[in-house]
C-alpha angles and dihedrals in degrees: 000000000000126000100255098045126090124252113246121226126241128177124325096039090288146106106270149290114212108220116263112259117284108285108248095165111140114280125275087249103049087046093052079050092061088038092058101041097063125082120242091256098050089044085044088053095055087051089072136068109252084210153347091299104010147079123222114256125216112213092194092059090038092251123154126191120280120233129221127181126178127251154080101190093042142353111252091182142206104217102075096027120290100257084062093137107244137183111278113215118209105270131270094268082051088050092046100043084066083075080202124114095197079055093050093046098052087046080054092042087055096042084050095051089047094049088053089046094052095041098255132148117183127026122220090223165168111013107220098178109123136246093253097147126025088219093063108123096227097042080130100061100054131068116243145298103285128088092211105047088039091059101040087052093044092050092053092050094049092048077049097055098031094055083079101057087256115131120226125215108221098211146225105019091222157325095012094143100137137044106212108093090357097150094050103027128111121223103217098206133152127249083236099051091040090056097040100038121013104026095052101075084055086047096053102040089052099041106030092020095039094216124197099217137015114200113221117220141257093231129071132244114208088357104301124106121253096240095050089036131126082225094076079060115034115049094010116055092006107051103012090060093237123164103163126099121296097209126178128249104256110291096356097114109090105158126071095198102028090051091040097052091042124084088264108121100179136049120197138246125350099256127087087000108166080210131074120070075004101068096031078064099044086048093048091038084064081242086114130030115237086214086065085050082056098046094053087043090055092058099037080057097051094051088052089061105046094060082035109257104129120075096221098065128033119234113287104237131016118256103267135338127289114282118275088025103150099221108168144340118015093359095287113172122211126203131173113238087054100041103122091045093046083043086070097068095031082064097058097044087051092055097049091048093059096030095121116215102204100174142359133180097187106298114105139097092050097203108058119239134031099308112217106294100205107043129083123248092265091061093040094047104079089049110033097036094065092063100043124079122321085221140023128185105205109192138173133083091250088058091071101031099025110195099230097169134038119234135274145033088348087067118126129193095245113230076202147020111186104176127198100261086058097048091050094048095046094043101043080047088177103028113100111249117202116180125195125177093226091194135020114274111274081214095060091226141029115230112252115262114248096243088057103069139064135203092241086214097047103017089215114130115285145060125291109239116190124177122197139176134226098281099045098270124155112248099167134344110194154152114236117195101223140043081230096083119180134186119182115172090321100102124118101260086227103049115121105173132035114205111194110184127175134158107230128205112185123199101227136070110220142058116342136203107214123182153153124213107201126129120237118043128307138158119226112212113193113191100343085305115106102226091167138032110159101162097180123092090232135073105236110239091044104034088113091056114043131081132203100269096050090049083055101049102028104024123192122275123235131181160174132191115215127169105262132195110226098238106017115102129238135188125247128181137159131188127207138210106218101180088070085057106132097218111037111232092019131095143150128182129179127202123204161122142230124205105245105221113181099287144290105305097042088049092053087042090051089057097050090048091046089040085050099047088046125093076220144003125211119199123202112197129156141115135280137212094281095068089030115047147126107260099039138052119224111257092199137028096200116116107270118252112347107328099127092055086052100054084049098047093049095038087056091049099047115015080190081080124134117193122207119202111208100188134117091209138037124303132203095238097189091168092045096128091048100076134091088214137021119198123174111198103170118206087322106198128242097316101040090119080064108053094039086064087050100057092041089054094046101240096125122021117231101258092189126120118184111270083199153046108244110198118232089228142356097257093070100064115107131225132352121320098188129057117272104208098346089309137097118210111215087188086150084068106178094005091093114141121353088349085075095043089053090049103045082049080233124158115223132188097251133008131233101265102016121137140119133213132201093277146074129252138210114187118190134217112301116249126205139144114273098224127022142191111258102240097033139100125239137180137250119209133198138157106238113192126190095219091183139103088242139057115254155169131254131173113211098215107196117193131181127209134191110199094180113031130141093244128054107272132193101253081244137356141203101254104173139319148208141209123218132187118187135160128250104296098011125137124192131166119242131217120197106175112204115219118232087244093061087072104036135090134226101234128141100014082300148100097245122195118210121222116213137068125329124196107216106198120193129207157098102285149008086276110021093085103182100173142016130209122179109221117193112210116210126180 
């Protein structure tokens, strides 16, 4: 697909999703054979994980472990250690914000080459939840509002990643919107809205996407829980066609005949499985029928030969395309023996294409005329630089320290972190580039760069890392590459004490905030000298309020500020007590340090004085994991800290002022209009410094759209958004997303789909058939020209909308879409086709189709309705 050509359509009102690779998985009746010459205790025993990240292998039946690393932004890996540093892509509200499913598969196809590069066999991704409540504590993770762009999205990453032999795990089955309570909680939804909302990215990813594994959730839905429910059967493998593994999220399954008896067919990880001696009883006991033990054997098998772990049966598919494949944006081609390396670019790319321009008055791009499309920073910067800005005032804590990934178990040790500071000044190569904080850190530290710390005993870059047990034995005695250090599920059972050493140099002379976040007691010993013992698990002033979860993936922060020389060492070493770990086996600790400059208010005051002197400012704002995370929900959406004082106070300094969100979820933007540019650039993965020069410059576009609707203030969401007595309520059924928002009359922020680029558009007069089956697809037609001096981007957004129906309807709903990329005065004509199911109703146990008239509205958002067509359904 090159840069200047439309992107043709395919099924579900979308571009398209290229089929997943011809299924050469063994046969149904070799399989049986394998099946039928274990033993039950040696099938039982397949059914269950042989660690934390494998699956057990049987040698007799030529089986290998399995390999599973999490995701879905990145592979962290279990084959080389799981701290082996990895590309991070930009996150799922990034993905989803492309709006573009060639973009999505070849973000799968990268994520595939790098799991067969790094041994694994299976990917704990995408997230295909939707973005029901702006509060939800993976928001990040997941796509977008919407049930259909989430699945299309969703199918095309799963084809990407699949196209390797590497399995992906479609997560969380289903109605695992929230994280409070997420393990106990019951998920109160209506047959209707679970047919015609959240069921539908699953849907899609099985049945368009052809995914491997779907991961049932810890939550309930009507009251059972998702590893013991009817819906692992009927839609999913009934109906949906799906003959892969239904394996449960780590640690939900709690039954051994419930879940036994249910369509689950894997239970993870080792630890704490109700299975095992258990099941062989229950079988034995008559309580579970071995022919249900066959049945999730099959499967586990079958998933063993399709990413070619199995002897009898070689991988399905080889480990990347051919060389010189052109598999996604700009023709960029992934194979596997060069992923990481590939990824790098991919990253960028991804970045530009969901980077979301909300508004602009003129003033971007900063370099005048289209920059070199096909050439990195480093190249742009000589020539472009010079006609850019003389200065630029760069502020914000994220634009030192950008967040380019939420918190969790989606966390990835990054092979790289460019942050926003580093790709303006690489890529303004002669402007001057003052930076100033602006605020304290909302995170209370920044990680240590890896070039700032040394292993005391090597003296090679990295961290010292030394395990120990009880009785002072050495567990492990380790360098670890990064200050960011994560155990999940991967420490020794019997460690008892963590030992983390480094020798810093910092690269300032003052007063110096130095810190460590980790949950459990610990002591912090700088240079001989203890400056810190908490030996709680709590942070004082919150312990009320936290979990164990949250003290896992967004640990407390605790520091201490001391005078420090720029170039001279100094030792650092904290030691932690891992048996006040709130979670056993799982730990994370953060090292880190702030610059101290003067206080709040001169800090605030510095920022005005560097944005005023400056031809132009750029502010980066945004969130961390400590406000995004898996384990626990937002409680605000405001800005941390003083973020939003700081956008006014250097917007009314300099108008020339872009501000930069760095979030994965919604933000309150209270100074929104007061911007003279407006960039949301999500959780943007390890280059994001990078494309965000790019787009400034002018050398990419921002391809993104919103993939959803951001409130203008808190007092505008609607229902509840925790559970109320172990239940959620989802009483606004189908009104999920910018159908609510329609409905309610109410005015966001932003709108779902709204986004602008650094062209101009003329769309022409909507076609579409004047009468159509019921039951069948159709297609809708417009020209679309770029009428600008530069190429550009836009995204042909296509709703339908039933006024009078006999069931209650959305006032208008997203039907199908189409991106389109075209030079500078090109025209094409785009096609959106627009499925049969994109009309029709769940009523009755069935899929029902309305006669009667339909109003297709075309546009470029949920609100920017450029054409209207009437349709007339018959049947």
């Amino acid at each position: 697909m090159t840069p200047g050509s439309p992107v043709p359509p395919g099924p579900g009102g979308t571009a398209p999703v290229v089929a997943a690779p011809a299924d050469a998985a063994p046969a149904k009746e070799e399989l049986r054979r394998l099946v039928a010459a274990l033993p039950l205790e040696r099938k039982v025993r397949l059914l269950t994980g042989a660690g934390f990240w494998t699956l057990p292998g049987d040698d007799a039946i030529g089986l290998r472990p399995v390999v599973m690393s999490d995701g879905p932004a990145g592979v962290r890996g279990t084959a080389r250690g799981a701290e082996e540093p990895s590309p991070v892509l930009p996150s799922g509200s990034a993905l989803g914000a492309t709006w573009a499913p060639e973009a999505a598969r070849t973000y799968g196809s990268v994520l595939g080459a790098i799991a067969r590069d790094r041994g694994v066999d299976m990917l704990l991704g995408p997230t295909v939840n939707l973005h029901r409540s702006p509060y939800g504590g993976r928001h990040f993770e997941a796509l977008s509002e919407d049930p259909l762009l989430t699945g299309v999205l969703a199918a095309a990453y799963v084809d990407g990643v699949q196209s390797h032999g590497v399995a992906t795990c479609v997560k969380h089955y289903v109605g695992n919107d929230y994280e409070v309570q997420r393990h106990t909680a019951s998920s109160d939804i209506d047959d209707r809205t679970l047919r015609e909302v959240y069921l539908v990215p699953f849907e899609k990813a099985v049945r368009d996407g052809g995914a491997w594994t779907v991961m049932a959730a810890y939550n309930r839905v009507g009251g059972t829980p998702m590893t013991e429910h009817p819906l692992l059967d009927v839609p999913l493998k009934d109906e949906w066609g799906f003959d892969g593994v239904a394996v449960s999220d780590w640690l939900a399954a709690r039954s051994t005949v419930a879940c036994g008896r249910a369509s689950l067919d894997l239970v993870m990880p080792a630890v704490s499985s109700p299975w095992g001696d258990a099941l062989v009883a229950a079988v034995r006991a008559g309580d579970v029928p071995e022919e249900s033990v066959d049945a999730k054997l099959l499967r586990v098998l079958r998933l063993a030969g399709r990413v070619g772990a199995l002897s009898i049966e070689e991988p399905s598919a080889p480990a990347g395309p051919p060389a010189g494949e052109a598999t996604g944006i700009a023709d960029t081609a992934v194979v596997a023996d060069t992923a990481a390396a590939t990824a790098a670019a991919d990253a960028v790319r991804f970045a530009v294409e969901g980077t979301v321009l909300l508004h602009n008055r003129g003033l971007l791009p900063l370099a005048p005329g289209p920059g070199p499309a096909d050439s990195g920073p480093a190249s742009a910067a000589g020539s472009a630089a010079a006609t850019g800005p003389a200065s630029i005032a760069v502020i914000g804590p994220n634009a030192a320290s950008a967040r380019i990934q939420g918190g969790g178990s989606a966390t990835v040790l990054p092979d790289a972190s460019v942050s926003p500071l580093e790709g303006i000044r690489l890529r303004f190569g002669t402007a001057r580039v003052d930076f100033r904080l602006g605020v304290e850190p909302h995170t209370g530290i920044f990680p240590y760069p890896p070039d700032a710390v040394r292993n005391p005993v090597t003296g090679d870059r990295g961290l010292r890392v030394t395990l120990t047990g009880d009785d002072g034995t050495v567990l492990a005695d380790e360098t670890r590459a990064t200050a960011e250090l994560t155990w999940l599920g991967t420490l020794p059972p019997d460690a008892a004490t963590l030992t983390v050493r480094a020798v810093v140099t910092p690269d300032r002379t003052g007063e110096t905030v130095v810190g460590v976040a980790c949950a459990g007691g610990f002591r912090m010993d700088l240079d001989g000298e203890q400056v810190l013992a908490p030996d709680g698990q709590h942070a004082p002033d919150d312990a009320p309020q936290r979990r164990p979860e949250q003290d896992i993936f967004a640990p407390p922060v605790h520091t201490v500020t001391r005078a420090l020389t720029a170039g001279l060492p100094y030792d650092l070493a904290v030691t932690c007590d891992l048996r006040t770990a709130p979670i056993p086996g799982v730990h994370t600790l953060t090292l880190g340090w702030a610059p101290y400059e003067g206080g709040a208010e001169q800090m605030l005051a510095d920022a005005e004085r560097a944005a005023g002197a400056a031809e132009v400012a750029v502010v980066v704002v945004g969130t961390s994991s400590q406000t995004e995370s898996e384990g626990f929900d937002r409680t605000t959406l405001r800005l941390p800290g003083r973020q939003d004082e700081l956008v006014r106070r250097v917007c009314a300094a300099n108008p020339r002022t872009v501000v930069v969100v760095n979030s994965g979820g919604p933000v309150l933007m209270p100074w929104r209009d007061e911007a003279g540019a407006l960039l949301v650039s999500w959780f943007g993965g390890g280059r994001t410094g990078e494309a965000l020069a790019r787009i400034l410059a002018g050398d990419d576009e921002p391809g993104g759209r919103m993939p959803t609707t951001w409130p203008a203030e808190e007092a505008q969401l609607m229902g509840p958004d925790a559970p109320v007595d172990g239940r959620v309520a989802y009483d606004e059924s189908i009104h999920v997303g910018h159908r609510g928002w329609l409905r309610a009359g109410l005015r966001p922020a932003c709108w779902f789909g709204q986004g602008i680029g650094y062209t101009q558009w003329r769309i022409g007069e909507v076609e579409a058939p004047r009468i159509v089956a019921a039951g069948e697809g159709f297609a809708v037609k417009c020209a679309v020209r770029n009428v600008g001096a530069r190429p550009g981007k836009q995204v042909v957004q296509v709703y339908a909308s039933r006024p009078r129906s006999a069931v209650d309807r959305p006032r208008r709903w997203l039907a199908g879409f189409a991106p389109v990329r075209l030079a500078a005065g090109e025209e094409s004509v785009v096609t959106v086709p627009i499925a049969a199911r994109a009309l029709a109703a769940w009523r009755g146990g069935e899929w029902w189709y309305e006669n009667g008239d339909v109003e297709i509205l075309l546009g470029t958002s949920a609100v920017d309705i450029i054409g209207r067509v009437m349709v007339t359904v018959r049947g």
